[in-house]
C-alpha positions, -999 to +999 in steps of 0.1 A: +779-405-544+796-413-512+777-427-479+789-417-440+778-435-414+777-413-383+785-429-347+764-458-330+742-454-303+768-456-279+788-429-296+761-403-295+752-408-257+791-405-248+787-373-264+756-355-253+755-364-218+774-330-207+753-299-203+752-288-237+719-291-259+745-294-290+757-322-306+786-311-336+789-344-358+822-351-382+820-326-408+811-341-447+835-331-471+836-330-508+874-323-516+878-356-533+893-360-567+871-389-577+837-369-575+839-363-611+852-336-637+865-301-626+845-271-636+806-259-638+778-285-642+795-310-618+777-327-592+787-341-563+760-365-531+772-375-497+747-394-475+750-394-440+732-415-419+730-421-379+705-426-354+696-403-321+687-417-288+657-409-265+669-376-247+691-361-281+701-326-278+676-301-291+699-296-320+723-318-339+749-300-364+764-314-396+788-300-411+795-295-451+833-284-463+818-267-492+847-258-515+850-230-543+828-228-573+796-246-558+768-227-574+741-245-555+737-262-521+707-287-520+697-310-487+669-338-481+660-357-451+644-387-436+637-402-402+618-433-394+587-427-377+589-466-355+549-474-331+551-463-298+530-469-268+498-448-263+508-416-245+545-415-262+553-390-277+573-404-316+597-390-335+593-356-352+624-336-363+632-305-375+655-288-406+673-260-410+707-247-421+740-222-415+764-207-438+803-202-435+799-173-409+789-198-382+758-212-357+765-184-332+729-178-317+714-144-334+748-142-358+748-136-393+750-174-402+712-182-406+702-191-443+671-208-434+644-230-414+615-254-427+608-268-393+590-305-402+575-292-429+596-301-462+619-328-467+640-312-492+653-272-498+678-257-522+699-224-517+720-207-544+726-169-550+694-162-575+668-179-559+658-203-527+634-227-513+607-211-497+620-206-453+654-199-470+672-171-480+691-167-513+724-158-517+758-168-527+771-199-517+809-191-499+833-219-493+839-227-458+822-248-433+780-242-436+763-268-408+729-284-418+708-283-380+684-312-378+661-305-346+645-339-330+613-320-315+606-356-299+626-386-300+607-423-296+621-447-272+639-468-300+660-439-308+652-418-341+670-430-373+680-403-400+696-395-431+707-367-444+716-362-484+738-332-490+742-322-531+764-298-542+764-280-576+789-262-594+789-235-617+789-197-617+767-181-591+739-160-604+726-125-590+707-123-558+679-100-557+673-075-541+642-079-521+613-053-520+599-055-484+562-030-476+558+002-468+557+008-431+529+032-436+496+033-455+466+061-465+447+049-436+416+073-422+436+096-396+433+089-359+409+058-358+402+024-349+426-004-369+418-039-374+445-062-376+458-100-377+495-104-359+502-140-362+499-158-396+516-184-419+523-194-454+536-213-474+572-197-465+566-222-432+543-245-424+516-226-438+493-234-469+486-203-482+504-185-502+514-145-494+483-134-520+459-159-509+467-140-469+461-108-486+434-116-502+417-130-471+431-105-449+405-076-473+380-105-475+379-101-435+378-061-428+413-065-418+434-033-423+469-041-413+484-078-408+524-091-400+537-121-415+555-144-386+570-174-402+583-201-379+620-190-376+627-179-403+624-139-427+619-153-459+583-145-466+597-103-457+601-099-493+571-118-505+545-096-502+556-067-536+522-057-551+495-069-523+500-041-501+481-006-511+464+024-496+437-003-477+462-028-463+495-024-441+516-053-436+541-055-412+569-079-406+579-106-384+587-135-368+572-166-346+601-176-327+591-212-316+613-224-293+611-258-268+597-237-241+572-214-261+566-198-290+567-157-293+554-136-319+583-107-326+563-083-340+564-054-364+603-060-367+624-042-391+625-061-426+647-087-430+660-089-391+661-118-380+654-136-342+674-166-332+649-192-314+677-220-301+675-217-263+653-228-232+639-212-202+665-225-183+695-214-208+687-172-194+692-165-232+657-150-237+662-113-226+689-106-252+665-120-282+640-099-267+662-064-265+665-079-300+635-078-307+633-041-290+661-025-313+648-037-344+616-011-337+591-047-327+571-061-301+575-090-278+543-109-277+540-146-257+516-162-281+496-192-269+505-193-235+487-223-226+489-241-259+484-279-258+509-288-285+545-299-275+569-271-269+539-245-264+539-235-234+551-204-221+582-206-195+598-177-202+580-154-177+564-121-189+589-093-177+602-086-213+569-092-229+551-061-243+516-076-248+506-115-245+482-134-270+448-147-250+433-155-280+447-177-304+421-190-336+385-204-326+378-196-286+390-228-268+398-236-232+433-230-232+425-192-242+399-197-215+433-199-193+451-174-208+423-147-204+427-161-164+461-156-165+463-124-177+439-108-159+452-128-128+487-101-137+467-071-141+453-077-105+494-081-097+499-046-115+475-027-094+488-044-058+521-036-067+517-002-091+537-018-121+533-018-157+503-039-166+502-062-204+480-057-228+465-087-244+456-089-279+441-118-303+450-130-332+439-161-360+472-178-360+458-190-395+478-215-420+456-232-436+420-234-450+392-240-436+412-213-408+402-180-406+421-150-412+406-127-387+394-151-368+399-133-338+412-100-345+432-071-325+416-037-332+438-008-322+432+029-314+463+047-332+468+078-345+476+064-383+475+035-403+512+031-399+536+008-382+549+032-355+513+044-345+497+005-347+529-008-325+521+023-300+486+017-292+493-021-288+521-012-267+495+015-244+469-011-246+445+012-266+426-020-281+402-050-278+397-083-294+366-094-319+357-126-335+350-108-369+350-073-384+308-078-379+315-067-340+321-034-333+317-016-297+330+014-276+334+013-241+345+040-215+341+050-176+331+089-166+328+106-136+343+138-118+335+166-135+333+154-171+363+134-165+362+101-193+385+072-203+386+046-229+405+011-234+439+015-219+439+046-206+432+056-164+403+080-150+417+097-125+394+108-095+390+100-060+384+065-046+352+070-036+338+092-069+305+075-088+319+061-122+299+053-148+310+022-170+297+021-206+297-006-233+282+000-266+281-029-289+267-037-323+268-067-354+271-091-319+255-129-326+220-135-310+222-154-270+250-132-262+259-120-226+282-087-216+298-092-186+322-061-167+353-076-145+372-062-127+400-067-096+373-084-077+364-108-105+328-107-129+304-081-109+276-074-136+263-095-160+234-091-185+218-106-217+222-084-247+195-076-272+189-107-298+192-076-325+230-074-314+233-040-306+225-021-275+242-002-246+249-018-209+265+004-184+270-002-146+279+021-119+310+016-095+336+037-079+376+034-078+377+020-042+352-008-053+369-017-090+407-009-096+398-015-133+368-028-156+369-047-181+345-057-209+338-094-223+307-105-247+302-140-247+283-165-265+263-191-242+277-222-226+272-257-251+249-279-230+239-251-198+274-261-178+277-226-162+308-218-174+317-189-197+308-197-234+331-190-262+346-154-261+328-131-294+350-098-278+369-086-256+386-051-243+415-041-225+408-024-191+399+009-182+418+018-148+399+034-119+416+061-099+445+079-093+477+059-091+497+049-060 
């Protein structure tokens, strides 16, 4: 086992102080005739060690010679983890890794992402460490990517243990990924959970534990969205069937927010290496676009490091309000978003729909917890991603909550969630919100353009009907929101329990 000491302090600011968020170190090599006898069973350690300063690039390469024959590439890591003053952020770094066809952003190179949450992962041709894909093992030059998500002020010390074994490559299988359709009940309302994790990333479940939860909850269709990486596309053989869809994807968590590609072909695959200010994230998105899925901000307003949302919403196709348990950053979200839909009607653009979704990875988290429930013509992934993409869907804590809401006038005229009733400015419309299986204290409340214009207590039996009567010159749109009361009397609005898309008022233009 050989050890490589990588550059001093000194040596590393010399090199990242350009413009570049990259820092390539010297590449490890293993063509060495003292490593050992020729032929299958050998096995050959370097160690390579270093240390980052304060302000490292987002991503630091390493790269591994790997010569012919090597059956199996394994890595581990460690970082010291020094005190830092209150209010500083310490070190926490990432791990992932590239094969012989290169680190070009989206290229065919990626083999695999754990993020922070394993210290060691394996890849040869018949099998991988779950967040990496298996596959043969090619000579040429692969690059292990560490990803110092923050670096304390002393710098952030590392080591990085790179094994290779020989021997003859097994088979790599072929993997089964879901149906993208399933029996469903015709044209209907679907429940569904977009943004979930497993063990395949920093998740505790595993892919039949999700399932299990996701029937446990009402749920019809859910998507897997790993942390950067496909793996968990294939997981899922045998826990799909007639009563549950699943879909695949991705959460692309980059340093400027994190982005839920949705319903994505199997296996495809979203780079997540660039910033706001790098003008990299359209062509991930129109990535995102061919490969038949949807771009959805998630968390806009999250309070972990790197959560926040910089990218801007023109390439978005719906954005997440609702992320888990009802806390005050969806609070800003839902103020956000409805904030753009004002924007839409001003300026006669497209408006985004919101959705909501349990962001689940461990227990005691919910699957379902909240949920996005979808008018579409099928249980199937082209009909789900439509309505989503129209709008045609509101939010719910559970699948307990049900409700319907609409807006008539004219001459029979009617229109549900997402959809525009087109009469005059100055026609009577009648807004209606039918709700049942609500908690007991709740409160509906209709907004609109203007902001929260009728308000009323609900039935302590949880079901009832409100409806309110406006006209298009007085409410461009209505929305609906049921609430649970405010802890402690504060006046504010109390924990979300549902909430729907608009309803437009009027004729366009």
């Amino acid at each position: 086992m050989k050890r490589i000491e990588r550059p001093d302090r000194r040596t590393v600011l010399a090199a990242v102080t350009g413009a570049s968020a990259v820092l390539t170190l010297d590449t490890v090599t293993f063509a060495s005739t003292g490593d050992g006898p020729e032929g299958g069973g050998r096995t050959v350690t370097r160690k390579v060690s270093g240390r980052l300063p304060a302000g490292a690039p987002d991503y630091v390469y390493l790269p591994v010679d790997v010569p012919p024959g090597v059956r199996e590439i394994a890595v581990s890591y460690a970082y010291d983890r020094p005190s830092v003053p209150a209010g500083t952020q310490g070190n926490a770094c990432d791990i992932g890794i590239f094969d012989e066809r290169g680190t070009e952003p989206g290229g065919a190179g990626f083999r695999g992402w754990s993020g922070g949450a394993r210290t060691e992962f394996a890849i040869a041709a018949e099998r991988a460490t779950l967040g990496y894909l298996a596959g043969p093992v090619r000579p040429g030059t692969w690059h292990v990517v560490l990803g110092p998500y923050t670096v304390a002020p002393q710098g952030l010390a590392y080591e990085v243990t790179v094994t290779l074994r020989y021997g003859e490559s097994g088979a790599t299988p072929h993997p089964v990924y879901p149906p993208q359709r399933a029996r469903g009940r015709g044209r209907a309302w679907y429940r569904g959970d977009n943004h979930l994790h497993s063990v395949h990333s920093d998740g505790k479940r595993t892919p039949a534990e999700i399932a299990a939860a996701a029937r446990a909850a009402g749920l019809d269709w859910i998507t897997t969205t790993e942390h950067n990486t496909t793996s968990s596309h294939g997981a899922w053989e045998g826990l799909w069937g007639d009563d549950l869809l699943i879909l695949t994807g991705e959460e692309v968590t980059t340093r400027n927010g994190h982005m839920v590609a949705l319903g994505t072909d199997p296996g495809v695959f979203i780079d997540w290496r660039y910033r706001a200010r790098d003008a990299a994230f359209g062509r991930f998105a129109r990535t995102i676009h061919r490969a038949g899925g949807l771009v959805v901000p998630a968390h806009p307003y999250g309070t972990c490091v790197g959560c926040n949302w910089k990218f801007g919403y023109e390439d978005a196709d719906a954005v997440e309000v609702w992320n888990g348990p009802y806390t005050p950053d969806d609070e800003m979200a839902v103020a956000a978003w409805d904030a753009m839909l004002v924007a839409s009607v001003r300026d006669g653009g497209r408006w985004l729909p919101a959705m909501g979704n349990s962001d689940a990875h461990r227990e005691p988290q919910v699957v379902g917890l909240p949920q996005t429930v979808v008018r579409a013509d099928d249980l199937s992934r082209e009909a789900l991603l439509a309505g989503l993409r129209a709008g045609r869907s509101w939010i719910a804590e559970s699948s307990a909550v049900n409700l319907s809401f609409e807006a008539t006038g004219g001459r029979g005229r009617h229109a549900g969630i997402g959809d525009r009733l087109p009469v005059d400015r100055n026609t009577p419309v009648t807004i209606r919100l039918d709700v049942s299986g609500i908690p007991d204290g709740c409160t509906a409340t209709f907004v609109t353009d203007q902001g929260r214009l009728y308000e009323t207590p609900l039935p302590a039996s949880g079901k009832g009907r409100v409806e309110w009567r406006t006209t298009p010159s007085y409410a461009a749109y209505v929305r609906a929101e049921v609430r649970r009361a405010a802890p402690g009397g504060s006046g504010l609005p109390g924990p979300m329990v549902a909430m729907t898309n608009p309803v437009f008022l009027g004729t366009q233009g």
